[in-house]
N, C-alpha and C positions, 0 to 999 in steps of 0.2 A: 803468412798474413802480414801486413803491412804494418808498420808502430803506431800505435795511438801518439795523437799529442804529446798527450803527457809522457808515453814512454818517452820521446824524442826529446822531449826539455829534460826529465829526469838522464838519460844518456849525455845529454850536451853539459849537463852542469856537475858531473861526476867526475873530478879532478883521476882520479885512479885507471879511470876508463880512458881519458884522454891522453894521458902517461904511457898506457900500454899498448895503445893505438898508433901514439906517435905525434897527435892532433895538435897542430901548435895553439897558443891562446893570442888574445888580440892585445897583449900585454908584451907581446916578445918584441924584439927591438927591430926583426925586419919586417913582423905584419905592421909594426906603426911605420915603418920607414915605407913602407909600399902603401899607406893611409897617408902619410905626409903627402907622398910624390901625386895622390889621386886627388888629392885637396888642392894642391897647387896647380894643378892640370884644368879643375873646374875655375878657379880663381882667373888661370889665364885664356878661357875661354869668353870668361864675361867681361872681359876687356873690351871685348868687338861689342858688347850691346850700347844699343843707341841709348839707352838711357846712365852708362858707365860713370860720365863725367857730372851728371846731375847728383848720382848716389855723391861719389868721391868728395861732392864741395856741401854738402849733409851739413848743418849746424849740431850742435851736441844736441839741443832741442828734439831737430828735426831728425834724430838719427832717434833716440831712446821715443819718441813718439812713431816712428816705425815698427822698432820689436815689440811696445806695446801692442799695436795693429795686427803682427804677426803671432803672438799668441795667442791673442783674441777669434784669429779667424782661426788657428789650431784647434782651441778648443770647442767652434763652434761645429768645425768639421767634425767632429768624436760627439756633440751633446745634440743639436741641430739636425743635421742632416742624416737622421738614422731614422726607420719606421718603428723605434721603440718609445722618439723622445712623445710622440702624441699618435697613441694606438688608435683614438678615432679617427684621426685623418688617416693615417695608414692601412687602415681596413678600409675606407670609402675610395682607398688609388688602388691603381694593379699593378703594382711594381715595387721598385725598391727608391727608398729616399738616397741620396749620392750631392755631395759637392758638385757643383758644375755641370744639373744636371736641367732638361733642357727647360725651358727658359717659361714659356707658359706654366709649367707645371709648378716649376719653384717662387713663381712670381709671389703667391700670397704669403709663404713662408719666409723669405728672402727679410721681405718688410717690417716683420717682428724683430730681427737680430740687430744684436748692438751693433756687427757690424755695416748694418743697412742707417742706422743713424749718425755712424760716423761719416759713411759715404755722402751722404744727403747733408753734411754739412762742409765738404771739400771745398774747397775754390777750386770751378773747374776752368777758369779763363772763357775759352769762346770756344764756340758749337759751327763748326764750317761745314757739314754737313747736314743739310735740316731744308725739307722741301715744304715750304711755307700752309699748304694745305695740308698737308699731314702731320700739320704740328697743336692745332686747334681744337682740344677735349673735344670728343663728339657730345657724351653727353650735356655738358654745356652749352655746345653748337645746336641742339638738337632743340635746347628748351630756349635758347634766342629764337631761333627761328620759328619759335610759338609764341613766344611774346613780339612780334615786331607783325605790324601794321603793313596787311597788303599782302602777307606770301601766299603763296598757291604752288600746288603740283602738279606736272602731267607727264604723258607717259605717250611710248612709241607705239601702245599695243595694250588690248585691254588688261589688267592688271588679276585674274580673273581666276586663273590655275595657279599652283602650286608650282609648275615650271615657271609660268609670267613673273611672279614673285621672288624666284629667287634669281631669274636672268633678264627680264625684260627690262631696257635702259628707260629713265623715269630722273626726271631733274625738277629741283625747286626752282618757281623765280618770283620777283616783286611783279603785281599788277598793280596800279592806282583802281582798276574797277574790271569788271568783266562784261564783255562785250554781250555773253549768252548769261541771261540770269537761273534756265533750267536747263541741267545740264545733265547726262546721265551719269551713276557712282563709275569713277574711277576701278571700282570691285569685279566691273560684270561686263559681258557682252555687248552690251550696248554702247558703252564708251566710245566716244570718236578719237583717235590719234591724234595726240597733240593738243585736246583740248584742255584749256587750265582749271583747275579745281580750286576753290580755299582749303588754304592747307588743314585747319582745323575740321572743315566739314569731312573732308578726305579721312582725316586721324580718327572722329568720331565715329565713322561707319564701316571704321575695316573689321572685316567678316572675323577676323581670329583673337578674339578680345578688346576691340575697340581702341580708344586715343592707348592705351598700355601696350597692347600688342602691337600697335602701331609705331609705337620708338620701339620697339625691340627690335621691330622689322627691319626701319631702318637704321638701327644703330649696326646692327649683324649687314645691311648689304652697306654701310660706309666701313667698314672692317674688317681684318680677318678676325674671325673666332680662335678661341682656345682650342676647339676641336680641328679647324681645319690647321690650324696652326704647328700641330703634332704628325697631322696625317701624308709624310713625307713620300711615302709609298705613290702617288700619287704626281709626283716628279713636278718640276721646277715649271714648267709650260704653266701645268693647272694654276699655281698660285699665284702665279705673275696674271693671270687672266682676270682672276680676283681681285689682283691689286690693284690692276691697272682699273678695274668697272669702278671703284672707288672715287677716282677725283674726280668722276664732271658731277657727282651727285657732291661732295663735297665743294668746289668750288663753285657751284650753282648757290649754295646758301653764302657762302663765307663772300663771297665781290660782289654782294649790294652792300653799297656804302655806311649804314650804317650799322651792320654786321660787321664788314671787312673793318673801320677803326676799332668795334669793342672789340676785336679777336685781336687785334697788332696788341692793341693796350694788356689785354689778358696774356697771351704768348709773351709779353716782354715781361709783367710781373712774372710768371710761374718758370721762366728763366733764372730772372734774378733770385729768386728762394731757392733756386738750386744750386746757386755759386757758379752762374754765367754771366759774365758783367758783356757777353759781343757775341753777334752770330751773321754768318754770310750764310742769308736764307737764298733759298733757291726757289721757284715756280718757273709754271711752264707759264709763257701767254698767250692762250687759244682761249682763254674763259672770256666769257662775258660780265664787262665790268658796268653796273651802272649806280649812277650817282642816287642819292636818298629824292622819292618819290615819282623818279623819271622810270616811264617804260619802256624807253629806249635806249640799248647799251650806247655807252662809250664807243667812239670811233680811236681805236688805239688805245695806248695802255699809259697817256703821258698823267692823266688824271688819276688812275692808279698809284703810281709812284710818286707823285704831290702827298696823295693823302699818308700812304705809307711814310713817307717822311715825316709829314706833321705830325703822327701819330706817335712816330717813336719819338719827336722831340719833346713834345707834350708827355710822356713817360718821364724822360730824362729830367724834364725840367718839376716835376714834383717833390717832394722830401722820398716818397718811399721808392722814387725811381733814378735821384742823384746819384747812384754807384753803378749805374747801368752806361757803360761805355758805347752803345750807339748798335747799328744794324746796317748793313748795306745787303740789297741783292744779286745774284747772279745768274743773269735772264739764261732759259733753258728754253731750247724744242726739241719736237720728239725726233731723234736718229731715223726712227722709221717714214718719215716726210719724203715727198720729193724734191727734186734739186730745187724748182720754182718757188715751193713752199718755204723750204729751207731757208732760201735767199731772202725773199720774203720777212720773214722772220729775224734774220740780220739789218735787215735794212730799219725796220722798227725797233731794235736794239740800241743800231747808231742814231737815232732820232733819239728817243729819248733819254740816252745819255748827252748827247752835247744839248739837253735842257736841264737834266739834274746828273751831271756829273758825280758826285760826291753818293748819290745811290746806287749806281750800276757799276759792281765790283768787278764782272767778268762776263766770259761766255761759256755753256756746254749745251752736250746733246744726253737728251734723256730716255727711258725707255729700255723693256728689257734687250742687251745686249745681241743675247740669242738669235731674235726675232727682228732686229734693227739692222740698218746700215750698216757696216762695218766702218768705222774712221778710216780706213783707206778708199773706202767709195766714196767718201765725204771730201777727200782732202779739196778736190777742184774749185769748193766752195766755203771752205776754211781757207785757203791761198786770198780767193776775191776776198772776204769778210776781214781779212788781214790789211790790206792792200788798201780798200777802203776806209779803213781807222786812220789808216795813217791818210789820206787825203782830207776825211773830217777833221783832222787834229787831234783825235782819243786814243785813252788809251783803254783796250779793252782785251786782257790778257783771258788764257784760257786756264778752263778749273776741269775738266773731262772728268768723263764717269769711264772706267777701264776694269778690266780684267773683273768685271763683278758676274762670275762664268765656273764652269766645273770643266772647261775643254782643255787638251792641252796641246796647241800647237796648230786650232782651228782660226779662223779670222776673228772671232770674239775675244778667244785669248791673246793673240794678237794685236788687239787695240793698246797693248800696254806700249809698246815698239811704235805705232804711232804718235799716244800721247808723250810720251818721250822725244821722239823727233822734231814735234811741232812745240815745243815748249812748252808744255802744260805745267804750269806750276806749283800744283796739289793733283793727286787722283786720287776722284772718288773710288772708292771700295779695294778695289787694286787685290781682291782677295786670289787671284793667279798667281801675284808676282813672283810666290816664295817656287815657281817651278824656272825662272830664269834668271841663271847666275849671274849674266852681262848686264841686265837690265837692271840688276840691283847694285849693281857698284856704280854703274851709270845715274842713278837716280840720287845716289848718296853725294857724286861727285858735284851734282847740280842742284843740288837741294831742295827734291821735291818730297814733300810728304805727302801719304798715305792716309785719307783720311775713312779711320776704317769703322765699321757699323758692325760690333760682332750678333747683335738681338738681332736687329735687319737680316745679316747672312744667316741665320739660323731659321728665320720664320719665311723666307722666302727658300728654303730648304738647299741651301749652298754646301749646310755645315749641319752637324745633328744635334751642333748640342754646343755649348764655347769652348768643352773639352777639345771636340777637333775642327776649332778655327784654328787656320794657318800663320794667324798675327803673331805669334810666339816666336816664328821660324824668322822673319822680318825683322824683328827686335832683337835677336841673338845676333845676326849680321850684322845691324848698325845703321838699319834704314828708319829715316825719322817717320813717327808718329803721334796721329791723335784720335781719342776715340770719338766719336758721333752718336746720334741719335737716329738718324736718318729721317723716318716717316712712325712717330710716334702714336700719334693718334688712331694710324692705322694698325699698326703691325701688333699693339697688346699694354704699351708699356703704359698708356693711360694715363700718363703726365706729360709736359711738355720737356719738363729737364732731362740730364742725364745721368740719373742716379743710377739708375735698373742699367746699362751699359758698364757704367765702371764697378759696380758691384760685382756684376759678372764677371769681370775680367780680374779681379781682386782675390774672389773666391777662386774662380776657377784655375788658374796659373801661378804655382810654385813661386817661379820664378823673378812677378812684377812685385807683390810689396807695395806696401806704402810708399817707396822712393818710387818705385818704378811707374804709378799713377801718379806720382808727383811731375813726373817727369816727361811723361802724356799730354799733359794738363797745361802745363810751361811751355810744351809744342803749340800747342794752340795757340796762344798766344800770341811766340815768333812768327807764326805762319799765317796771322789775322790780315785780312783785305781791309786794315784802316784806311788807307788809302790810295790816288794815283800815282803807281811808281814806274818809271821802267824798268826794261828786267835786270839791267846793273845796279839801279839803285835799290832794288828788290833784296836780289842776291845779297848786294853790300848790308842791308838792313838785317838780314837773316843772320847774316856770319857773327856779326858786330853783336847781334841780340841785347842784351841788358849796358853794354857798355856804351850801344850807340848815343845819336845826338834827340831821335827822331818819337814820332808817337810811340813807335813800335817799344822803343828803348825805354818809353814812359810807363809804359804799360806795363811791361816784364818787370819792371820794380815793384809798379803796386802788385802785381799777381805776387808777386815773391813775402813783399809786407804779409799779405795776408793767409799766404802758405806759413808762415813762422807764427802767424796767429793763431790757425788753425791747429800747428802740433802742438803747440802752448796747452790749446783746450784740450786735445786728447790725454797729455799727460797730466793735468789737474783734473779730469773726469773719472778718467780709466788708470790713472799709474798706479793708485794706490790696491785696486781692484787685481790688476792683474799679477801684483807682487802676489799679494797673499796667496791666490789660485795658485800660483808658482811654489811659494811655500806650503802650502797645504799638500800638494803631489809630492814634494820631495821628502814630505816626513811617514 
């Protein structure tokens, strides 16, 4: 029969027993000398991590408000994340509580823990990955678009079945009046295709609870759910199908005008309370944009990015928006376009950037990977779109979305070897990369960072959980990064900041630490589209980081001021809290 526990500790701690065994102790001078050589073997591994030289140059501050962090999340992993610390909850889940466990599930607990307060007070610098519709609280969005003069909804197909409902496409938009005064309910059979409804009359008379049931409905088809958000089984096609039904029904409310400013104004506040002073937002532009009381869109997108601008300047220029370092965008279309379209699409890029320069940070292609173009069938028209800039006089470098894929060695995984060839400057998600050796010493050599979304890769089912996102493997080698948010509004995280991201990554990895999100966070910054550079002077501004002459060099100082302010606070909050815990265990 096999030893109990306890026999096994009562044999292990039996001096007499290990004597006559022969067992050495961990006291003897060559199991320490073989603990020495395994100590210094880990120490000269983490040399290669990209975050090595941030730890190393640590203020005393910033170092003793680290290990306070790291005991903090020690202990929360032992009291926290076990189904004994709250037996109710733990009886109403079917599973087991765990660190780093997946990401819906832990979300409402995460938010209780000290260390959820201390994250949510970080300075995180800037958000470069963040797709401008998907960063807009729906509930919020939901109750604007009831209070605002003039909306109405209609649909491709009557609205009528329980299938209609949960797949039939259905967009908000401004009328000034309607053309048909009796119209049939939107609910039923009779409905005509495309005809518009008021939105409130619509919300009053839907069949499954009325104006209540009616935001549930829609808040569940602009989102994924909690349930569907688990249900992996179900593979990557299905939820990207999900994802993607999302934005014409979101970007239908959020580009009339005077939605799309209260949402710039809101998304920039619920930033800054997160400790994001900059963000290189992304959109696609195929919505329809129109100005407050007209019922005819916008031709082009240049009246768009006027208002976007005034909007975040008008933030900036308030008292509770002065710390807010500014926004630019980086125009996207979808990968799965054709060339015509494609071109298209560039050509209105370079229009209205050589009118607001100072807003259009860059270019990519968006869409799931999988199902998209691959950037080598693109290149024909990335060459012209290049070629082009330089004839307008812009400068409009590329920001690619790559390797955001489970293949390995297919043409999706593959886009990483594109966006490398053609000089991409940052790539988005790049959750491949850690399967190709060349293309990471390559990428280090040139200084692109990775701008990586671990909640995104997990709810679009890349990863199972942050436990096994591949970012760990990336950061051990020495490849810079930063973390993102991606599509927040949609994906679960129900705020616009990135707190629920770095928490994640904090809890769930050994390894990063308080230095090591410190150091995340400082990437962001170096890596910010403040403005038009070429790629030498890019390059040059990267390398130089805090010592340079430039914005960039500005900026990495205040982000730094307020990194030493921050460990300030954790060690006058928490230092005295975590001494005693310390003392209390060891007596």
């Amino acid at each position: 029969m096999a030893d109990t526990e306890e026999d096994w500790q009562s044999q292990s701690t039996d001096g007499v027993w290990e004597a006559e065994e022969g067992v050495p102790h961990l006291n003897d001078q060559f199991i320490q000398q073989y603990l020495q050589g395994r100590e210094a073997l880990i120490a000269q591994e983490k040399k290669q991590r990209s975050d090595y030289a941030f730890r190393q140059s640590l203020s005393p501050m910033a170092a003793e408000a680290s290990a306070i962090v790291s005991r903090i999340r020690d202990e929360e992993r032992l009291t926290v994340w076990t189904g004994e610390f709250e037996d109710g909850l733990a009886l109403n889940f079917d599973g087991n509580f765990y660190p780093g466990m997946m990401f819906s599930l832990a979300k409402e607990r995460m938010q209780g823990t000290r260390l959820w307060k201390i994250v949510r007070k970080m300075p995180k610098g800037s958000l470069l990955h963040a797709h401008f519709d998907a960063t807009v609280d729906v509930n919020w969005l939901i109750e604007k678009a009831f209070s605002t003069n003039g909306m109405h909804i209609y649909s491709t197909a009557p609205l009528s079945s329980a299938a209609d409902l949960a797949n039939a496409s259905f967009q908000l938009t401004y009328r000034s009046s309607l053309k048909e005064t009796s119209v049939a309910s939107i609910w039923t059979e009779a409905y005509r295709s495309s005809t518009i409804v008021p939105l409130a009359e619509a919300a009053d008379s839907f069949p499954n609870g009325g104006r209540s049931g009616f935001v549930s409905w829609l808040k569940d088809r602009c989102t994924i759910t909690s349930e569907e958000s688990i249900e992996h089984h179900h593979g990557v096609n299905a939820i990207w199908q999900k994802f993607m039904s999302t934005f014409p029904i979101l970007g239908s409310i959020i580009y009339y005008e005077p939605i799309f400013r209260a949402s710039v104004q809101r998304v920039c506040q619920e930033l800054l309370d997160d400790g994001v002073r900059w963000v290189d937002w992304r959109a696609m532009f195929e919505f329809q944009y129109r100005r407050e009381g007209c019922d005819v869109p916008e031709e082009g997108y240049e009246e768009t990015i006027r208002v976007l601008g005034e909007e975040v300047e008008k933030f900036k220029s308030t008292e509770k928006g002065k710390a807010f370092w500014g926004a630019r965008m980086i125009w996207t279309t979808a990968r799965g376009f054709d060339k015509r379209r494609i071109v298209e699409s560039m050509k209105q890029c370079i229009e209205v950037k050589k009118v607001y320069p100072h807003l259009i940070a860059g270019f990519d292609l968006v869409g799931q990977e999988d199902l998209g173009r691959p950037l080598k069938d693109v290149t024909p028209e990335l060459f012209w779109f290049r070629k082009r800039c330089v004839e307008e006089g812009v400068e409009i470098p590329f920001f690619f979305h790559a390797g955001e894929c489970l293949g390995d060695g297919d043409d999706t995984d593959q886009n990483l070897f594109d966006a490398v060839l053609l000089s991409t400057r940052r790539i988005g998600h790049g959750f491949s990369l850690y399967k190709h050796p060349l293309l990471i010493d390559m990428i280090k050599e040139k200084k692109i960072l990775i701008e990586s979304c671990p909640i995104s890769n997990e709810v679009l089912r890349l990863s199972n959980s942050i436990l096994s996102n591949p970012l760990p493997a990336l950061l051990s080698r020495g490849v810079p990064v930063a973390l993102c948010n991606d599509d927040p509004a949609i994906l679960g995280q129900g705020s616009t900041g990135m707190t629920h991201d770095f928490w994640q990554a904090l809890q769930g990895w050994e390894n990063l630490g308080l230095e090591g999100l410190g150091a995340l966070a400082e990437n962001s910054v170096r890596w910010s589209c403040f403005e038009d550079q070429s790629s030498r002077e890019w390059i040059k501004d990267i390398k130089e980081g805090s010592f340079g002459h430039g914005v960039r060099a500005s900026r990495m100082k205040e982000w730094s001021v307020e990194w030493e302010r921050f460990c300030q606070w954790i060690v006058m909050e928490y230092g005295l809290d975590t001494e005693s815990d310390g003392e209390d265990e060891g007596q």
